[in-house]
N, C-alpha and C positions, 0 to 999 in steps of 0.2 A: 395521493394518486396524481392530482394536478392535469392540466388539459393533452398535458404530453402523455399519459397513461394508455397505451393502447388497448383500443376496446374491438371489443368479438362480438359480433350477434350472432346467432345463430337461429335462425325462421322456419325451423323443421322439428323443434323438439315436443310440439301438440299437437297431435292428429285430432283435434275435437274439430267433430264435423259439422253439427249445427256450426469372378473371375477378372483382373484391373481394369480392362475397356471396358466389356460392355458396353457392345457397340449398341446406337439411336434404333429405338424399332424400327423394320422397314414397314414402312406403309402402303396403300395400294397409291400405284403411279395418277391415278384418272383424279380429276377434280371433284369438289364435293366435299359435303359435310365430314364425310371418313378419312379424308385425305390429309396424312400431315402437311400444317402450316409451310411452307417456303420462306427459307428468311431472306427475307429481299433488303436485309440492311447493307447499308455502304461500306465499302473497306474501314472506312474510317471509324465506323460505329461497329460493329465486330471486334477491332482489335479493342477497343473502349471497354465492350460489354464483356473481353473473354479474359480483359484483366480485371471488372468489379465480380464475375462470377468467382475468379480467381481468389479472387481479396477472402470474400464471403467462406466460400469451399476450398482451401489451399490443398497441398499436400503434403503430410506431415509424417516424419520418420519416424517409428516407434517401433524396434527392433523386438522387443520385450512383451510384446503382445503374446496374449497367451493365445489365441488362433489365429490362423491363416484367415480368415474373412477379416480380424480386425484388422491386421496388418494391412490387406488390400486397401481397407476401408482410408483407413486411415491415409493411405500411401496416395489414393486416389485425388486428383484434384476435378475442378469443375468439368476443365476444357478436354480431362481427361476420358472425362467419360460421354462427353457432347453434350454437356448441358448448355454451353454460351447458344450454338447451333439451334438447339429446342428452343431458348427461350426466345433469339431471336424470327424466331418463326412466327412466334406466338403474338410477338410484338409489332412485327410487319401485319398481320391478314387478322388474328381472330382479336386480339383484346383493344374493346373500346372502353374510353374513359377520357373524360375532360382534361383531363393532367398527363397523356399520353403524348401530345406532341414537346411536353418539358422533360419527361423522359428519354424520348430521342434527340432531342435538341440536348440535351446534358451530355449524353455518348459522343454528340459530335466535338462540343465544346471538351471534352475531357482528351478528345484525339489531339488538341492543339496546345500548344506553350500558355498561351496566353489564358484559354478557356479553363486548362488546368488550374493556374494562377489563381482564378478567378472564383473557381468554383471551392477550392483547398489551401488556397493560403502560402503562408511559410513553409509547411510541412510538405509541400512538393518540389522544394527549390533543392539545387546540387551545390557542394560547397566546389565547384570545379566550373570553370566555363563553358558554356554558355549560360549555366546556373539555372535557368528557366527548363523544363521538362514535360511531357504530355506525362496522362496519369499511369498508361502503362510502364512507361520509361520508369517511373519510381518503383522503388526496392519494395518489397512487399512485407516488411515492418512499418514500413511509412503509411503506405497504404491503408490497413489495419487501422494506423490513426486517422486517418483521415476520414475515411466511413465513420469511425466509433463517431469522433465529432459533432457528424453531421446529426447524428442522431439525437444530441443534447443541443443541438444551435441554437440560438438564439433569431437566426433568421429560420423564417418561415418554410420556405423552399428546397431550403438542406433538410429539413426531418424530411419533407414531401419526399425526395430522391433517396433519402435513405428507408423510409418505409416503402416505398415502391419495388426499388432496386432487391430489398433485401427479398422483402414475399414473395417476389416471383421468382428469385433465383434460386432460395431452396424447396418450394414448392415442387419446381420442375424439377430439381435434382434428386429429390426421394421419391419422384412419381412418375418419371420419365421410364420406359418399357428399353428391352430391346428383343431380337428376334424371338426368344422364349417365353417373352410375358411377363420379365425380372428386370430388378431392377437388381446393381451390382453391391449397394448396402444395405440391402433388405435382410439377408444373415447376420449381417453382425450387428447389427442394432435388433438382432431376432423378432425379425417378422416375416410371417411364413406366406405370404399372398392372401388367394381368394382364400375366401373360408376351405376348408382342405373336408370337413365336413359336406360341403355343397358343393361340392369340383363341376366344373361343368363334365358331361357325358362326351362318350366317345361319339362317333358319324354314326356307329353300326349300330350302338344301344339308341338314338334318336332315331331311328330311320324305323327301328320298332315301337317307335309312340305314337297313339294315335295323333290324326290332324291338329286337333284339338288344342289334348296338351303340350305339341312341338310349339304351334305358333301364338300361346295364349290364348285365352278364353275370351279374348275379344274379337279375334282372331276373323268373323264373321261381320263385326259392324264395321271394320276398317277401310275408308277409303282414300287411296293414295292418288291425289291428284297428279301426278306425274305420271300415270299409267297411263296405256293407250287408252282412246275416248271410249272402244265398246268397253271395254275392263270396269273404266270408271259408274258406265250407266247401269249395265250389268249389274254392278255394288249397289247404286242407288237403288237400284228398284227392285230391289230385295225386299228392301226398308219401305218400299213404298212411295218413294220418290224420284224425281224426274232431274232433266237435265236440260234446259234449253237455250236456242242462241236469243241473245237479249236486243230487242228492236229499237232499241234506246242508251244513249249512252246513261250511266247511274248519278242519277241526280245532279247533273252538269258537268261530271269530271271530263277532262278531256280526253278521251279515249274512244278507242273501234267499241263497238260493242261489243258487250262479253257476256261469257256463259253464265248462265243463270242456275241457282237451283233454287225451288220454291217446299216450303215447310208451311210447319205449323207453331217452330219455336227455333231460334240460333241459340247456341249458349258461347259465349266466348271464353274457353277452361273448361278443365276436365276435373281439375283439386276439388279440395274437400268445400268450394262451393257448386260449381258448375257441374260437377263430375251428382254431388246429389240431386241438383234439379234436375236435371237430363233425364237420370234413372227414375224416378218419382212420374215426369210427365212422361215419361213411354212406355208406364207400367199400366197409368192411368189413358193410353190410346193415343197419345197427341204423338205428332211426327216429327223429330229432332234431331237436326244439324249439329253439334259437338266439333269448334272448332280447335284447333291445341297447335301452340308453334313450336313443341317438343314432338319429338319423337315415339314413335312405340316399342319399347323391351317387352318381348317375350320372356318369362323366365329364364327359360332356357336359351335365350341370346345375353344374360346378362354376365358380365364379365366378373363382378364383385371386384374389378377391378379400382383406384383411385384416379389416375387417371383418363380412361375413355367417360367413368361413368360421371365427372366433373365436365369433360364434354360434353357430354350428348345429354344430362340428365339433370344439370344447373344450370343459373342466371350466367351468363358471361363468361364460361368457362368453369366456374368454380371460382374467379378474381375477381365477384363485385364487390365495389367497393362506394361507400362514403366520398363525393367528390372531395374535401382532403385528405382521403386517407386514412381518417381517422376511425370506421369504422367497417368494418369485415362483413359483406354480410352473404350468408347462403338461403339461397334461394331454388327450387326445387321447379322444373322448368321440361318437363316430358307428360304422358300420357300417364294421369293422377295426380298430376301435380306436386307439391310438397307430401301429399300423404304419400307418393312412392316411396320417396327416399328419407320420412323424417323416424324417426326414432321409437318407436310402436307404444311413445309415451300417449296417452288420453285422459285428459284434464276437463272434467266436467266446469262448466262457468261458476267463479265464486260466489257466494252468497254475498260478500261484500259488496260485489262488481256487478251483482245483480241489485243491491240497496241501493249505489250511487245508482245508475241507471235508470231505476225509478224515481228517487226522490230529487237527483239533483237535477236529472235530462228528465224527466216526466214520462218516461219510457216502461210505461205499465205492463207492457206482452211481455217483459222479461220476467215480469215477478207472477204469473199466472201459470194456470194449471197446465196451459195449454203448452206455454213453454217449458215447463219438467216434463211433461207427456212429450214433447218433441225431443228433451234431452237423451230420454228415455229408449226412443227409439232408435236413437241416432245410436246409444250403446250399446243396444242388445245387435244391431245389422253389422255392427265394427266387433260383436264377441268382445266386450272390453272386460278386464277378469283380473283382480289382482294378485295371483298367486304367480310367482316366480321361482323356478329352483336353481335358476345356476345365472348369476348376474355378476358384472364384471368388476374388475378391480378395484374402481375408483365408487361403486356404490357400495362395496362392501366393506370399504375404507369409511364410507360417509356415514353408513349406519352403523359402524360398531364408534368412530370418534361420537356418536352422536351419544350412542348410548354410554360412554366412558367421562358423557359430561354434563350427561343429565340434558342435553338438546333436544326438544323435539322431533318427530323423525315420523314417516308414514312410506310406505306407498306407491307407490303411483302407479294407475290401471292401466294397462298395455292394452291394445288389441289385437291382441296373437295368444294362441295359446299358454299354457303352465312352462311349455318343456325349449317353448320356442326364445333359444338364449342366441341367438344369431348377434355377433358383433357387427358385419357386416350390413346390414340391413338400410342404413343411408346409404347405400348404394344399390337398394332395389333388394325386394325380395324372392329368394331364386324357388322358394319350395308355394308359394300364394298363401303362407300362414298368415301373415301379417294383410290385417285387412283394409287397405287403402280402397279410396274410390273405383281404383281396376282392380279388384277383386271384389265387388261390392255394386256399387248403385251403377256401373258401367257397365257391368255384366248382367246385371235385372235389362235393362234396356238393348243390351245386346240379344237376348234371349226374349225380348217381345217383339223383336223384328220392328222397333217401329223407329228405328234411330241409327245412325251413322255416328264416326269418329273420324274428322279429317285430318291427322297431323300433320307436322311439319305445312303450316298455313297461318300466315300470322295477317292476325284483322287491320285493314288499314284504318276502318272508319264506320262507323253507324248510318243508318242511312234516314233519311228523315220524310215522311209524310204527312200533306196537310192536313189538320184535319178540323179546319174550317175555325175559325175564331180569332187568325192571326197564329194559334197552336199550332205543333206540328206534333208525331208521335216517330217512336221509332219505329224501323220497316223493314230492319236486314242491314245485313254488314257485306261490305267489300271487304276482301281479303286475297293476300299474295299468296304467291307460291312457288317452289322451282320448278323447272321443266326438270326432268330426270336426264333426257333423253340431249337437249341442248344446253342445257344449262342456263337457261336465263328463267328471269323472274318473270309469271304470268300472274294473271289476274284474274277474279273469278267473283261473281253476287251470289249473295244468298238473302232472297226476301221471304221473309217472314211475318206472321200476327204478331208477336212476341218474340224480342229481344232483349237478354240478359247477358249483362255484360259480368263477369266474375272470374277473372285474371287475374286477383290480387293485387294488394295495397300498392304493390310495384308499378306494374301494366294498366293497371285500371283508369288510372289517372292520365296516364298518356293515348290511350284511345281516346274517353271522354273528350280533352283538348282537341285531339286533331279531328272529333267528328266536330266542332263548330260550337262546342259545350262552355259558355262564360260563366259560368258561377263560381266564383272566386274562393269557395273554401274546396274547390277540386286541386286536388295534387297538397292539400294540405294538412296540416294536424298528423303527420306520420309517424306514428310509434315504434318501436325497434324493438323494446325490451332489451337495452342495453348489459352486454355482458364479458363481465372481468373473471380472470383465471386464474387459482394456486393449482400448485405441486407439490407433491412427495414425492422420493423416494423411496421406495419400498423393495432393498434387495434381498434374494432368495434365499440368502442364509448371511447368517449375523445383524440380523435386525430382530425385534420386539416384535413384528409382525408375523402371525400366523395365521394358517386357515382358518375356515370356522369348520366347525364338525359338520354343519351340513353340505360344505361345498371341500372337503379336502384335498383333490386335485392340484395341479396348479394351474393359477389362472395370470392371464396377461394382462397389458393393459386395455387391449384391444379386443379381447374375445370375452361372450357374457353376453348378458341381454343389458342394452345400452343405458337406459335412463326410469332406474326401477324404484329410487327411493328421492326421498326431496326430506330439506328440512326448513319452517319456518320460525327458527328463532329469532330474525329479522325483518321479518314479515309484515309486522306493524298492519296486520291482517285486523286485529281489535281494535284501532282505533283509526288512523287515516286513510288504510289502505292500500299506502305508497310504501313500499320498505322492498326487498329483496328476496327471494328464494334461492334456496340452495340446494342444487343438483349436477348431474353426471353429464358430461360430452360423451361424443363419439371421434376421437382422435386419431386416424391410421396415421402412415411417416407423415406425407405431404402437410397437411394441418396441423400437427402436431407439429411440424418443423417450421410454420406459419407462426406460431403460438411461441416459440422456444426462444427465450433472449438472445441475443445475440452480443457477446462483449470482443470478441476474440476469433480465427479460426479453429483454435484448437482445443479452445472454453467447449465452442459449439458442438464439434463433434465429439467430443468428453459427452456434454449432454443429451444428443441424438442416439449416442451408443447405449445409454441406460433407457431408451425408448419402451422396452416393453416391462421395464418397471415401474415406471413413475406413472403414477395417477394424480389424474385434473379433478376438481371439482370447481366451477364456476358458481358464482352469486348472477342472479338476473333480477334485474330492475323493472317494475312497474313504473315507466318514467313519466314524469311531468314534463319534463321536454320532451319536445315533438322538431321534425324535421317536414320536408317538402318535395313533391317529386315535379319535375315541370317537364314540359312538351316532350323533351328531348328524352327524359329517362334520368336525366340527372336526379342525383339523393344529394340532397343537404341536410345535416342532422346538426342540432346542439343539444347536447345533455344539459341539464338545469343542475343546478348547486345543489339540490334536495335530493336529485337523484346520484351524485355523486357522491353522495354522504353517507347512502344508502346500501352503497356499492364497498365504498371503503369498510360500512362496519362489517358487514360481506364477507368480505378477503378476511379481517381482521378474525371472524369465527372460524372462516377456513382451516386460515395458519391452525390455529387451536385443535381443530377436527382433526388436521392431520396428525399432529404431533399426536395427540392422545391416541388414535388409532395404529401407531408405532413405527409413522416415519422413521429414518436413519437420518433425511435431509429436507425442509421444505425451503418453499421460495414463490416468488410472481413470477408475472409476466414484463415487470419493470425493466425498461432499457438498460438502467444497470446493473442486472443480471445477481444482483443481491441475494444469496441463497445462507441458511441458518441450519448447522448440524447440532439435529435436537441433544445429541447426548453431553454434547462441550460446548454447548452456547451459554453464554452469561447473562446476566439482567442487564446489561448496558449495552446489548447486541440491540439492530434494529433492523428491520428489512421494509425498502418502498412501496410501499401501497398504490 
């Protein structure tokens, strides 16, 4: 696998709560969160970015296609269908990251002779005078090489640009809209959009639902600070709460005085930690603030779409990342937190993980009655159930290779009902089966009147009070927000008895800092559960695979209930604890095409096009290495040699799983694209880990 192995996290899979153009969707013109990015790059960096989107996504002639969508598909280049356009948008205004001004700075340099040179070598030179070339100026076989390259380099900074360059360029290219809500290779790699099952409703069928279920069932504690001021007080004092002007500036900051609101409790997050205490203390009378710097989806505003719901409903767009690059991570960033959009998996705490806890940290509440009596409840309010009837390709791949090799195999409790096989469901759930915090302990508190939801508010700082000893205590958090109406950012206290900071491993650590917090093990120890990726292929006739008798439909890769089975033949659960599980992703194009090697443009879209048959199953690591998050937000991670070990023997059961469950072809995630046809592979065949 080696350190060059690209790694995936993904932070959502345990709700445990203790036509050729295709033209760019039009967006609404006015500024704001909903408004597409503007690409404010330079001429110079344009032509740069619409020859690497080029390089990545060419256009490739294949006469022979047996439909018309592949032939488009295929024929289609990036700049054909305005992906350079989207991405640069996205790279001018929304996407932050510490390696983002080397990215623009690489586009510039690639517009010049010399920067070319510099950045590509010999393989940019012309055998013709002037000899020297920018990167567009070169033939797009060169091209090709030169990307591939960077991706094996030996210097540092070429993988960086090519892990950059590549993830967001096919990202946006399978997930970029245009006026219909399509994307123009969504057919021929057969994928059908939203779930076609949950479509959203017509105007006239919503305009006969009640209040209620139009705007969600929280619908009542919501208060949108951007509203006019009676709107806002109005909301409050529903709940029981007020609104007033503050006679003081907040604990020395420099500023006019601001509007106050006074409680009984802030929570800062709405997920599956904030989102329960909220519920729990407004059940039990106290008065609760619920801040969230996501947004709120109504069911029925939810698109199931890939990309708005990576906007509006993820860490950074859907592109956080590992400050090198090296690790992918999703993070769930709206009203519920991760339990909106994670995978209706629920994983009760291991008994393992409960023995180290106690014996090695001294942490005796985990191994007490009190804390199964709190597991307990947390899974009867989330309906956690483990009966499944229709789960999707790559778990039904997992547990028959499992059972074809004598692997261990279980499982895994959903919280949603039997029938609820939603693929879609990382992108919110549109029918309220699936029982995240907003379906749950947000909604006990909205229905005791004694609690508010402020989204789109993101906390700047804790507020602190003396309290006599040299002590001080927390007292309320300052928090921003936009004006709706002008668009700038206001400011707003909220003091309280009780503050609870529960933003996640992410955010948590960068309030702490900026509220004036020195303890040195804040923003550290950060776990990931690092995780690695196989494939199969699995095509719908002339392969070994078949239905099972209880599922004999056909099923995609994409549709199914996401993450229903796990197997710990890795697991190293009996004796250290550290070892690896083995379960399902949830993969539509965009991700999926994040995930998919890249050797070639025409390798690529060979393998995008078999998208809705190839099934993932991932290995995730209980890692020993830890990473760090500091002031800024910044993530630094290093995996440990143990955990890398862990991972390889991982993939290595993968390969196996799949084959035995009647691949035609499997492979990794390895950059060089290394893939093994189980029926004519040899024993001196190998593939990179």
């Amino acid at each position: 696998m080696g350190r060059e192995h690209e790694v995936r996290v993904n932070r959502t899979t345990v709700a445990d709560e203790a036509s050729l153009t295709g033209a760019v969707k039009s967006w609404p013109s006015r500024g704001g969160p909903d408004a597409a990015p503007v690409n404010r790059l330079s001429s110079r960096e344009k032509d740069s970015l619409t020859a690497v989107c080029d390089t990545f996504l060419p256009s490739i002639h294949v006469p022979h296609a047996p439909h018309q969508s592949l032939r488009t598909y295929y024929a289609n280049s990036a700049s054909m269908i305005g992906t350079p356009e989207v991405v640069g948008g996205y790279l001018s205004e929304r996407l932050q990251h510490p390696r983002m001004w080397q990215l623009r700075l690489a586009l510039w340099l690639l517009s010049t002779w010399f920067g070319t040179f510099i950045l590509c070598g010999t393989n940019s030179l012309s055998c013709r005078f002037p000899f020297f070339r920018s990167f567009p100026e070169v033939e797009a076989a060169r091209r090709e090489e030169i990307i591939r390259s960077w991706s094996t380099s030996c210097i540092f900074l070429l993988r960086v640009l090519y892990k950059g360059f590549k993830a967001i360029v096919v990202l946006f290219y399978f997930t970029q809209l245009n006026e219909k809500n399509e994307n123009p290779a969504w057919e021929a790699i057969g994928y059908v959009g939203p779930d076609p099952k949950r479509a959203i409703k017509s105007s006239s069928a919503e305009e006969e639902e009640e209040e209620g279920a139009r705007n969600g069932p929280l619908y009542k504690a919501l208060v949108h600070m951007a509203g006019p001021m009676d709107v806002i007080c109005t909301s409050l004092a529903r709940a029981g709460l007020s609104l007033v002007t503050s006679q003081s500036q907040p604990d020395g900051l420099k500023s006019k005085p601001l509007p106050t609101i006074y409680c009984d409790a802030v929570v800062v997050g709405s997920g599956s930690g904030g989102g329960v205490v909220a519920g729990v203390l407004a059940k039990a009378g106290f008065k609760v603030v619920v801040l969230e710097k996501g947004g709120y989806h109504a069911r029925t505003n939810l698109t199931l779409l890939e990309r708005p719901t990576l906007d509006h409903m993820y860490e950074g767009c859907g592109v956080l990342t590992s400050e090198d690059l090296g690790v992918f991570i999703l993070s769930g960033s709206t009203v519920g937190g991760g339990s909106a959009v994670n995978w209706s998996a629920s994983i009760r705490t291991p008994d393992h993980v409960i023995s180290e806890w106690r014996h090695k940290h001294g942490l005796e509440l985990f191994d007490s009655d009190v804390y199964a009596e709190a597991l307990d409840a947390v899974s009867g309010r989330m309906g956690v159930q483990c009966e499944v009837r229709h789960e999707s390709l790559a778990n039904a791949v997992l547990r028959r290779g499992c059972a074809e090799l004598g692997y261990p195999v279980q499982t895994v409790g959903q919280n949603a009902p039997p029938d609820h096989d939603c693929g879609w469901c990382c992108f919110g759930c549109r029918d309220g089966s699936k029982k995240g915090t907003s379906e749950t302990w947000l909604v006990d508190m909205a229905e005791s009147g004694n609690g508010v939801i402020i989204p789109g508010s993101r906390a700047l700082r804790v507020l602190h009070a003396d309290a006599g000893r040299n002590k001080s205590v927390a007292a309320g958090v300052v928090f921003e927000f936009r004006d709706g109406w002008r668009g700038k950012k206001e400011r707003c206290i909220i003091r309280s008895k009780v503050t609870v900071v529960a933003c996640g491993a992410l955010n948590t650590p960068v309030l702490l800092k900026q509220s004036g917090l020195r303890n040195a093990n804040i923003g550290r120890h950060l776990h990931l559960h690092p995780v690695v990726m196989s494939w199969g292929y699995f095509p719908e006739s002339g392969s070994r695979w078949k239905p099972s008798k209880e599922n004999q439909e056909k099923i995609t890769s994409y549709e199914g209930a996401i993450l229903t089975t796990m197997s710990t033949v890795v697991s190293n659960f009996a004796t250290s604890g550290y070892g690896a599980v083995i379960q399902t992703p949830a993969l539509h194009p965009g991700l999926f095409s994040v995930a998919t090697p890249w050797v070639s443009g025409a390798d690529y879209k060979d393998r995008m096009a078999r998208f809705s048959r190839t099934a993932h199953i991932f290995a995730l690591a209980r890692d020993r290495g830890s990473g760090t998050v500091d002031a800024l937000g910044c993530i630094r991670y290093r995996m440990g040699a143990a955990d890398e070990k862990n991972l390889q023997r991982g993939l290595e059961k993968i390969l196996r799983i799949m084959a035995a469950a009647g691949a035609e072809e499997i492979g990794t995630q390895h950059y060089h694209g290394d893939r093994l046809n189980v029926r004519s592979a040899s024993s001196h065949q190998s593939i990179y880990l």
